[in-house]
C-alpha positions in Angstrom: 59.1 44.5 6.8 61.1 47.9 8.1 63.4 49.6 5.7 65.8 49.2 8.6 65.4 45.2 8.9 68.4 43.3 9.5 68.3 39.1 8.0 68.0 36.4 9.4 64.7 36.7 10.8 65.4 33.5 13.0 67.9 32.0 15.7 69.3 28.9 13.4 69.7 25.8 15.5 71.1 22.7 13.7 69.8 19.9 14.7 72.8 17.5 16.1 73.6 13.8 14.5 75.9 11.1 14.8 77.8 10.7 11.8 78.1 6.7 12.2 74.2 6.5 12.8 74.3 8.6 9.6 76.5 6.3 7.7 74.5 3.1 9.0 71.0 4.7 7.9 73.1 5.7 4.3 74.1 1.9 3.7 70.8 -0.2 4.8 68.2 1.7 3.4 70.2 3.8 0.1 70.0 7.2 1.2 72.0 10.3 0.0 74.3 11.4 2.5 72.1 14.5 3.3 69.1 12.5 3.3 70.3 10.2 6.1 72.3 12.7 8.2 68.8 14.3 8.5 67.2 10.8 9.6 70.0 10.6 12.2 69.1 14.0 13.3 65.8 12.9 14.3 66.6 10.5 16.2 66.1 7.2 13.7 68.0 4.2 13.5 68.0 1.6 10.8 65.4 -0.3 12.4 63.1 2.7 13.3 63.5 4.0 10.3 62.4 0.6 8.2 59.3 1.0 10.2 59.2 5.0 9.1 59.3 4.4 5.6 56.8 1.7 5.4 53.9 2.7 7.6 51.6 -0.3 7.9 48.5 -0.5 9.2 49.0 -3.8 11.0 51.2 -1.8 13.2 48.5 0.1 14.9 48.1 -0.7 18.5 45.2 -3.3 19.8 42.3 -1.0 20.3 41.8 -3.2 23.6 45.1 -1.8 25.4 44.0 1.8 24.8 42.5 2.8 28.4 39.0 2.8 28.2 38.2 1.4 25.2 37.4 -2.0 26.8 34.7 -1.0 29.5 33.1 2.0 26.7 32.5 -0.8 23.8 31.1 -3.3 25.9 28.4 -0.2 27.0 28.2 1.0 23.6 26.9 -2.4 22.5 24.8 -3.1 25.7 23.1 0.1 24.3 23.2 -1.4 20.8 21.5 -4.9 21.8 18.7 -2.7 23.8 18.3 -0.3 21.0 19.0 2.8 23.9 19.6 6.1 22.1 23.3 7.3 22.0 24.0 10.6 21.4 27.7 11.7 20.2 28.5 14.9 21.1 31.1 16.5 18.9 32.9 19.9 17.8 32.5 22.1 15.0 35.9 21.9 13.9 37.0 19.2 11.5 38.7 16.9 14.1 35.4 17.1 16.2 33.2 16.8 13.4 34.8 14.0 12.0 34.9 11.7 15.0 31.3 12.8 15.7 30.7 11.3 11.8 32.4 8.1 12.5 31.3 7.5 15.7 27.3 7.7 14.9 27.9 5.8 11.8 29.4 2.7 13.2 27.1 2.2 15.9 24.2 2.7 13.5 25.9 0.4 10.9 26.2 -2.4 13.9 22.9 -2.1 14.7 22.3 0.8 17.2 20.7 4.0 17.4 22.9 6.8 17.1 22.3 10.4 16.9 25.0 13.7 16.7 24.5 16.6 18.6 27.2 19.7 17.0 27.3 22.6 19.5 27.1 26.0 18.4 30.3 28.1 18.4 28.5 31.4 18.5 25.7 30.6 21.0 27.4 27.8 23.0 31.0 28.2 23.2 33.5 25.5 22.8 32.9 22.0 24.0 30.1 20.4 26.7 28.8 23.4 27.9 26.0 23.9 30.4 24.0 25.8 27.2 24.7 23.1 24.9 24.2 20.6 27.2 20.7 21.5 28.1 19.9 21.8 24.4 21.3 18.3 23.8 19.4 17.0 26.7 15.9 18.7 25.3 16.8 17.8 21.8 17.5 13.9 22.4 14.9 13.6 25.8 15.0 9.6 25.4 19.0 9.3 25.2 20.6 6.6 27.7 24.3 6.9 26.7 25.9 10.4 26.0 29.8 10.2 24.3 31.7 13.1 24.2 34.2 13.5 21.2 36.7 16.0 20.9 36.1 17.5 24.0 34.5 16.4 27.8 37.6 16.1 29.3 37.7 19.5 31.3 33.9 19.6 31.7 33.6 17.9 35.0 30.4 19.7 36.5 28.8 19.0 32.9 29.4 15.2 32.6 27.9 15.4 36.7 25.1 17.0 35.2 24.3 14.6 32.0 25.1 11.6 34.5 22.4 13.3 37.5 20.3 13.5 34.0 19.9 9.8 33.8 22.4 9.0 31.3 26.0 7.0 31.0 28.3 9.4 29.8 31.7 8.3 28.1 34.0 11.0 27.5 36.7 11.2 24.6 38.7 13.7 24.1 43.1 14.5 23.4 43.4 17.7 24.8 45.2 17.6 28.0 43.5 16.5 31.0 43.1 18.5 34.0 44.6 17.1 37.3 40.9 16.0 38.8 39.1 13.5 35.7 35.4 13.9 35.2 34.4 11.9 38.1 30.9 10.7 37.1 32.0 10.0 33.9 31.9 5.9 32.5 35.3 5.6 30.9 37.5 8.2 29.8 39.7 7.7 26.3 42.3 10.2 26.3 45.4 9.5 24.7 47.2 11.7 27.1 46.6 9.8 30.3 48.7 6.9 32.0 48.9 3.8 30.4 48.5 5.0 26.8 50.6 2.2 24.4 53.4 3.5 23.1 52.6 5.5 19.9 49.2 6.4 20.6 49.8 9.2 22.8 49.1 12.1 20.0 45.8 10.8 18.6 43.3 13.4 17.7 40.1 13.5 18.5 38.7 11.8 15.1 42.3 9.4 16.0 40.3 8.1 19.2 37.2 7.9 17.9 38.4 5.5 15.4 40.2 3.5 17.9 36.7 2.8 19.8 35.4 2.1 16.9 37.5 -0.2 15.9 37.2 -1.8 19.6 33.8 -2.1 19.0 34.1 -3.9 15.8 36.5 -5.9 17.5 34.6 -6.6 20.6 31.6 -7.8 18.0 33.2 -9.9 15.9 34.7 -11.8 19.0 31.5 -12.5 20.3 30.3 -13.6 17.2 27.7 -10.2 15.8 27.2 -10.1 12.3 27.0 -7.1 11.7 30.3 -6.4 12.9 31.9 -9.2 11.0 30.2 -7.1 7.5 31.5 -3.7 8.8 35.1 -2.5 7.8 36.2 0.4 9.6 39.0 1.3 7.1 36.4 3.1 5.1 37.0 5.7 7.5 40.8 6.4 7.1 40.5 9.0 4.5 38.4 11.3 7.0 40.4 10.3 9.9 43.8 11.7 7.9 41.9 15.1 7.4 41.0 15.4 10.7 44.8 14.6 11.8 46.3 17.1 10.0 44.0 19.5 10.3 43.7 19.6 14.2 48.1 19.9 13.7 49.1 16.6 15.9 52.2 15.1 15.2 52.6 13.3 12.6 54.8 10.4 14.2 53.1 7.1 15.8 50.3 5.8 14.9 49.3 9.1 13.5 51.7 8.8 10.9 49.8 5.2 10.1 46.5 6.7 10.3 47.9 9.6 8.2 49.7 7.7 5.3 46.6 4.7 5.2 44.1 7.6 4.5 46.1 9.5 1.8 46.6 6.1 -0.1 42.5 5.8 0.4 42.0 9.1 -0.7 43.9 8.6 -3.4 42.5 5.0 -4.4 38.8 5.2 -3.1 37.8 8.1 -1.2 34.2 8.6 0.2 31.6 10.0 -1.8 31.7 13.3 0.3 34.9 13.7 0.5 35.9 12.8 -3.6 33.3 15.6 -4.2 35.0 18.2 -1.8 38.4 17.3 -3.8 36.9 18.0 -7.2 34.9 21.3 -5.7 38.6 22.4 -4.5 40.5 21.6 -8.2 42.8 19.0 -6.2 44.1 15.8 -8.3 43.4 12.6 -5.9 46.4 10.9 -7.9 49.0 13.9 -6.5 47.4 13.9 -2.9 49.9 15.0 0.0 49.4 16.1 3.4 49.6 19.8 1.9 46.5 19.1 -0.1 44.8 17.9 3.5 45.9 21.2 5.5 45.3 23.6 3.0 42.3 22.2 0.9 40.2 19.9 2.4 40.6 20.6 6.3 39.6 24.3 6.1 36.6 23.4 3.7 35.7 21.1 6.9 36.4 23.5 9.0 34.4 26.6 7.4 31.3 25.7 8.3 31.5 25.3 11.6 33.7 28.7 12.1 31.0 30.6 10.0 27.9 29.3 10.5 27.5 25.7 12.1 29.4 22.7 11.4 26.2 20.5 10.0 26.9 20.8 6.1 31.0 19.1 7.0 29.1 16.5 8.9 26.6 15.5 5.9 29.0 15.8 3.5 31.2 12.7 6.0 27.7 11.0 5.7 27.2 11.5 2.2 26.1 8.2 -0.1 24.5 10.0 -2.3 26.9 11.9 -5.3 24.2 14.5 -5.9 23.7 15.6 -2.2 27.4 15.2 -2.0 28.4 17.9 -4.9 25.4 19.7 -3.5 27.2 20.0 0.3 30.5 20.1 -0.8 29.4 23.6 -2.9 27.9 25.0 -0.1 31.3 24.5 2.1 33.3 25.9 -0.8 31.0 29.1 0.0 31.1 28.8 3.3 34.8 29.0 3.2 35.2 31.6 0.5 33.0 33.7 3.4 35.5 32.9 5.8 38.6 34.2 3.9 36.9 37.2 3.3 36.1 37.8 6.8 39.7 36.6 7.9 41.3 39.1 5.8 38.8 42.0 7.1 40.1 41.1 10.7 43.6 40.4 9.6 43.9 44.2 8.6 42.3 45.1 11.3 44.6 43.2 13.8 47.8 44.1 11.8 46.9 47.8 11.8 46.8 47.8 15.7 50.4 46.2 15.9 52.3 47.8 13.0 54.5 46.4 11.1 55.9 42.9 12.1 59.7 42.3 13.4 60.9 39.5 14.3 63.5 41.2 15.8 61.8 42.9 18.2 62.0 42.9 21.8 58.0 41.9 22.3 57.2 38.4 24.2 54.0 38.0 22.2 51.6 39.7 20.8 47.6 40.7 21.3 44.9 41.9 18.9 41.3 42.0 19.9 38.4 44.1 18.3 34.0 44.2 18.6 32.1 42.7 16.4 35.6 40.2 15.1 34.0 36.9 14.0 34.9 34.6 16.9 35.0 32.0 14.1 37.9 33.2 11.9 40.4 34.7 14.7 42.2 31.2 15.4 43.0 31.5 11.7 43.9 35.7 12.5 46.1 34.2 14.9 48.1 31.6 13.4 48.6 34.7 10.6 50.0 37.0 13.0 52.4 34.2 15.0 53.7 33.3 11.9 54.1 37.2 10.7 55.8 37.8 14.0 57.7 34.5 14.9 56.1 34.3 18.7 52.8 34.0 19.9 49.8 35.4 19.1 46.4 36.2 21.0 43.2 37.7 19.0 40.2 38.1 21.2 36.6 38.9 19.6 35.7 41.5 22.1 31.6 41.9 23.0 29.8 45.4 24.4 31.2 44.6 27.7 34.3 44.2 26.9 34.7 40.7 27.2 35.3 38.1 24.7 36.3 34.9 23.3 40.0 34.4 22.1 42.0 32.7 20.8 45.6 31.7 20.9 48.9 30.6 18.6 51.8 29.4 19.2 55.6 29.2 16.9 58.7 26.6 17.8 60.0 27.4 21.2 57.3 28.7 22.6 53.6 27.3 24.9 51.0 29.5 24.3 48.4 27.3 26.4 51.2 28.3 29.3 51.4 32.0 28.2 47.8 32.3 28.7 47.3 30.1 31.8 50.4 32.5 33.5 48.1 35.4 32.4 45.6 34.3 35.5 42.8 36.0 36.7 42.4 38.0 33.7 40.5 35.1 32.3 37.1 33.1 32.7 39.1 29.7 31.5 41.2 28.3 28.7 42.0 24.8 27.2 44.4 23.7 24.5 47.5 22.7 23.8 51.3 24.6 23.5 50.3 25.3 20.0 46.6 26.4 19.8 44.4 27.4 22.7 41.3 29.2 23.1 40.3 31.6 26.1 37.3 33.3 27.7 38.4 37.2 28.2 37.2 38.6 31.6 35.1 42.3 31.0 37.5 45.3 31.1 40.9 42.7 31.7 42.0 43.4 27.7 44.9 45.3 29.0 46.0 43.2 32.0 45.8 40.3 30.0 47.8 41.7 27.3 50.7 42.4 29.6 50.8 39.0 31.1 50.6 37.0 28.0 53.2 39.1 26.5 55.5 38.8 29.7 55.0 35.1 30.3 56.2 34.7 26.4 59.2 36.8 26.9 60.0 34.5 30.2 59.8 31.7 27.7 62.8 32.7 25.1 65.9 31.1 26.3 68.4 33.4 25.9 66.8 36.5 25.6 67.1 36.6 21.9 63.6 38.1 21.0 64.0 36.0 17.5 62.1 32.6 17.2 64.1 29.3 16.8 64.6 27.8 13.3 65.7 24.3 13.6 68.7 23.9 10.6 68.0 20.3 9.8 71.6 19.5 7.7 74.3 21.9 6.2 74.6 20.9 2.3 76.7 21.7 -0.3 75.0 22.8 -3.5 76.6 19.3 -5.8 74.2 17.3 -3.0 71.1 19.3 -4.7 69.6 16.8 -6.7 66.8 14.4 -8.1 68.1 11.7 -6.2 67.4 13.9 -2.8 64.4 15.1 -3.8 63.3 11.2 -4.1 64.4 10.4 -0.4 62.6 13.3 0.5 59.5 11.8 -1.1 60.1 8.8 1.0 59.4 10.9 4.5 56.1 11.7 3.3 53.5 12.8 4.9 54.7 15.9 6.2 53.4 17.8 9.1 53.6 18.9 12.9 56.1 16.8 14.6 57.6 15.3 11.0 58.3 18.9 9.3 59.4 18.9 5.7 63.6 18.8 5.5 65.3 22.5 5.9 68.5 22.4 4.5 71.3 24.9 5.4 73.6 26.0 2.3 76.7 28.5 3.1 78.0 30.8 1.0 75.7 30.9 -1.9 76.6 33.4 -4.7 73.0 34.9 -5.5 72.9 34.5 -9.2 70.4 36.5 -9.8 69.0 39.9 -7.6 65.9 39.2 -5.5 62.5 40.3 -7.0 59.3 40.8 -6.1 56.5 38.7 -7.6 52.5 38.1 -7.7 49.9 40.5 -7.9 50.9 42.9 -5.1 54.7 41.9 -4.8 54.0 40.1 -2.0 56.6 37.5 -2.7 60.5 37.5 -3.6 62.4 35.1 -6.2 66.1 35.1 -6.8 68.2 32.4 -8.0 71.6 31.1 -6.5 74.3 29.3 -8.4 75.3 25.8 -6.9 78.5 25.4 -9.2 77.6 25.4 -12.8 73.6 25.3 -11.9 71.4 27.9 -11.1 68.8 27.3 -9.0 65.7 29.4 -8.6 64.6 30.4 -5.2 61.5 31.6 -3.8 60.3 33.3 -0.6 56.7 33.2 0.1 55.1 36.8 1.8 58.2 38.1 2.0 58.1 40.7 -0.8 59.3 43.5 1.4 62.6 42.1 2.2 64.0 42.9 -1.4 65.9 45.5 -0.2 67.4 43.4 2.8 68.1 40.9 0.7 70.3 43.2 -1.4 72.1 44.4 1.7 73.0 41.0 2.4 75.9 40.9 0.1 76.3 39.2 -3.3 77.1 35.4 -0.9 74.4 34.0 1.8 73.6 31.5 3.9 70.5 30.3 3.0 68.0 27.9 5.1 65.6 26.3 2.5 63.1 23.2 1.8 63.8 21.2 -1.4 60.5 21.4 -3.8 59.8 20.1 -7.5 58.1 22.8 -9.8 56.3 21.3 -12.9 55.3 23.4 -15.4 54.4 22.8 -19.3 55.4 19.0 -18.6 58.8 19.6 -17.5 60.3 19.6 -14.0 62.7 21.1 -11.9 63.9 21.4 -8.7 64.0 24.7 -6.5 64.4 26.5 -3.4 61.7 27.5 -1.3 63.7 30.3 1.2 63.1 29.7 4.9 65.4 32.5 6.1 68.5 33.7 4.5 71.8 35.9 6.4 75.2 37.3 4.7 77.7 34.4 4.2 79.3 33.4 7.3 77.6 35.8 9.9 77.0 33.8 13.2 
């Protein structure tokens, strides 16, 4: 950060709740006062939140009332009884991949022939492309039934084509749908479309995958099939959780079923591939969190298809073999050391052509783009740079033209799917979502399109403040700091996009001890605050350069922070970790 930065980095918003739902939620389910002003502030009652805390599998929707399910498993297993080839085509990413794996194994496991086709990022581009379709098409020449996963749903000439081709094409897919549906398409599963059940409508890709497999299982076992009566489908949760956090849906719904069903698998009995990925990344299977999913196993899914192709994530799913399981999960532990490596290179890169990063400053979003950048590790570039800079980011991989492919992230407040779909002509095409998109970069357009992304960002703050939002989930005082807190914070579990982890607001903190730097390259702060008798260490993650701003704050703050428990040596204790901090009592 400047010499010259002013805190807080962030507009503090805090999040409005009744006090007699508060007190309701306190009383029938034992919370702290803090812990169930927060539940109030997200919008839970007693009943809502019974169902919150104890996620139950029996709770998921009947796979029958998703739209589509019904007419795709009944083709699905008319191509099982005829023994017609299906092909799954998936994603290289670990949502795509992962409903790819399920997919093909199921039907095989019921009986039917089943074969993946993975496009390639580099060579292909996202999704059913023409190029990958025509090398699916020559690669599986006696296919009958073609199911899209993870993608399809924008690729209306493409399903035309594989349909003129000869072949039944069922697409699934959660990205949003365009206003005109493949036409020549079977059935289309997207959770996004009319008549989606009630907490089903943020299902990711691997999420609807599952739920027609489960319809299929379902459909068997009615009409009496063996096999289907032998298969249990839960032996995919602990992949379906990956993929769901991963691919950053919320975590509310049947997602947060899904989510919680396949940590508690994980945890208990994971798959072969997947218990050797955990050991290969030094993670403890008893201690598992969604944390451990989004920052250890998901990009070690993701790795191989961002650096080379996504083949390696999808044997490992497949794995039943411990050997060839440690063998695959090694190589994606390369594989991903290979991608940090390059992320960093383009990360300096990218952060070199926009200087230093301000929150403060009067920028709608921001663009980086570069030759040669691996088109494979700018998403992750990205998602750096929006988080660096508080607004949205764009990095585009630029080719000898001057085209390229991009890619797009968004922060709290802001659509970057709309920032880049305002920015027009500029581009070949884009899909996503508000919070991660991809684009095609037109030749020469780098500097049009860098204009209107930025300006369609700007038109999205509110009220012209150029600082992102930071939702204050409840004020505290410091005596409300304890274990007892920290265990109904255990009890929201799993965290992630749409559930965030609790951000507390504390006012008028005396910092007990100054702020300073620590880790290799001082990258990060700690300081300690005193709640009453207690101190309380704190710690702000890549923020080492606001020590002196810190300082300047005054010896009180206001601090915004998440709750964690740091064990060390066989003891524990609770501490801060700083979201964003301001003088005492500034507004």
């Amino acid at each position: 950060m400047p010499s010259d930065f002013r805190l807080p980095r962030f507009r503090w918003q805090t999040a409005a709740a009744d006090p007699d739902a508060a007190a309701a939620l306190a009383a029938r389910h034992g919370l702290p006062p803090a812990a169930a002003t927060l539940l109030a502030g997200r919008g839970f009652d007693p009943d809502s939140a019974g169902a919150f805390f104890s996620p139950a599998l029996s709770t998921l929707g009947d796979p029958g009332a998703f739209p589509g399910v019904e007419a795709a498993g009944r083709r699905l297993w008319q191509a099982i009884e005829a023994q017609d080839l299906v092909v799954v085509f998936g994603d290289y990413d670990a949502d795509g991949v992962t409903a790819a794996a399920i997919l093909t194994a199921v039907i095989r496991q019921l009986g039917g022939r089943a074969e993946a086709f993975l496009p390639d990022r580099a060579a292909e581009g996202y999704g059913l492309t023409r190029a990958a379709l025509e090398r699916c098409l020559a690669d599986h020449p006696g296919a009958r039934v073609l199911v899209t996963v993870d993608c399809g749903i924008g690729a209306a000439a493409e399903v035309a084509a594989a349909a003129a081709a000869g072949l039944t094409v069922i697409v699934t897919d959660h990205h949003e749908p365009p206003a005109a549906l493949p036409a020549a398409a079977f059935a289309v599963l997207n959770p996004k479309l009319p008549g989606t059940p009630p907490g089903g409508e943020h299902l990711c890709g691997a999420g609807v995958a599952f739920k027609l497999a489960h319809g299929l299982v379902r459909q068997g076992r009615e009409a009496g099939r063996p096999a289907a009566a032998a298969l249990d489908a839960r032996a995919w949760l602990d992949a379906v959780a990956v993929a769901t956090v991963a691919d950053v849906v919320p975590l509310v719904g049947e997602n947060r079923v899904l989510v919680s069903a396949g940590l508690d698998r994980l945890r208990r009995r994971p798959s072969v591939g997947l218990q050797a990925l955990l050991q290969r990344a030094g993670v403890d299977g008893g201690s598992l969190t969604s944390y451990h999913l989004a920052f250890h196993l998901g990009p070690r899914l993701n790795a191989a298809g961002r650096m080379r192709d996504a083949w390696p994530a999808f044997r490992l799913l497949h794995a039943a073999d411990r050997d060839a399981a440690n063998a695959l999960a090694i190589e994606l532990e390369h594989l991903n050391g290979e991608r940090r490596h390059v992320e960093a290179r383009i990360l300096e890169q990218a952060a070199g052509q926009l200087g230093t990063p301000r929150p403060d400053a009067d920028v709608g979003g921001v663009v980086a783009a570069g030759p040669g950048w691996h088109p494979g590790a700018i998403g992750i570039v990205a998602a750096r740079l929006a988080e660096a800079w508080g607004r949205p980011a764009a990095v585009v991989a630029l080719d000898a033209a001057g085209a390229g492919r991009g890619s797009a992230r968004g922060v709290r407040g802001y659509n970057a799917l709309a920032a880049l779909q305002a920015a027009g002509d500029t581009l070949a095409g884009c899909g996503g979502h508000r919070q991660a998109a991809g684009f095609h970069l037109k030749a020469g357009a780098l500097e049009e399109f860098r204009r209107r992304f930025g300006a369609a960002c700007a038109r999205q703050r509110p009220d012209g403040d150029p600082r992102p939002e930071l939702r204050v989930d409840a004020w505290i005082a410091g005596e409300e700091v304890t274990p007892d807190l920290w265990q109904a914070i255990q009890r929201l579990e799993p965290f992630g996009e749409g559930n965030e982890r609790p951000r507390w607001g504390l006012r008028n903190l005396p910092l007990a001890a100054p702020p300073a730097t620590m880790g290799s390259d001082g990258s990060h702060l700690q300081m300690a605050f005193g709640l009453g008798a207690r101190r309380l260490r704190a710690v702000w993650w890549k923020m080492g350069g606001l020590a002196e701003a810190v300082r300047c704050a005054g010896p009180r703050c206001d601090v915004v922070a998440e709750l964690s428990q740091n064990d060390w040596q066989g003891r524990s204790s609770l501490e801060f970790q700083i979201v964003d901090l301001r003088p005492a009592s500034a507004p």
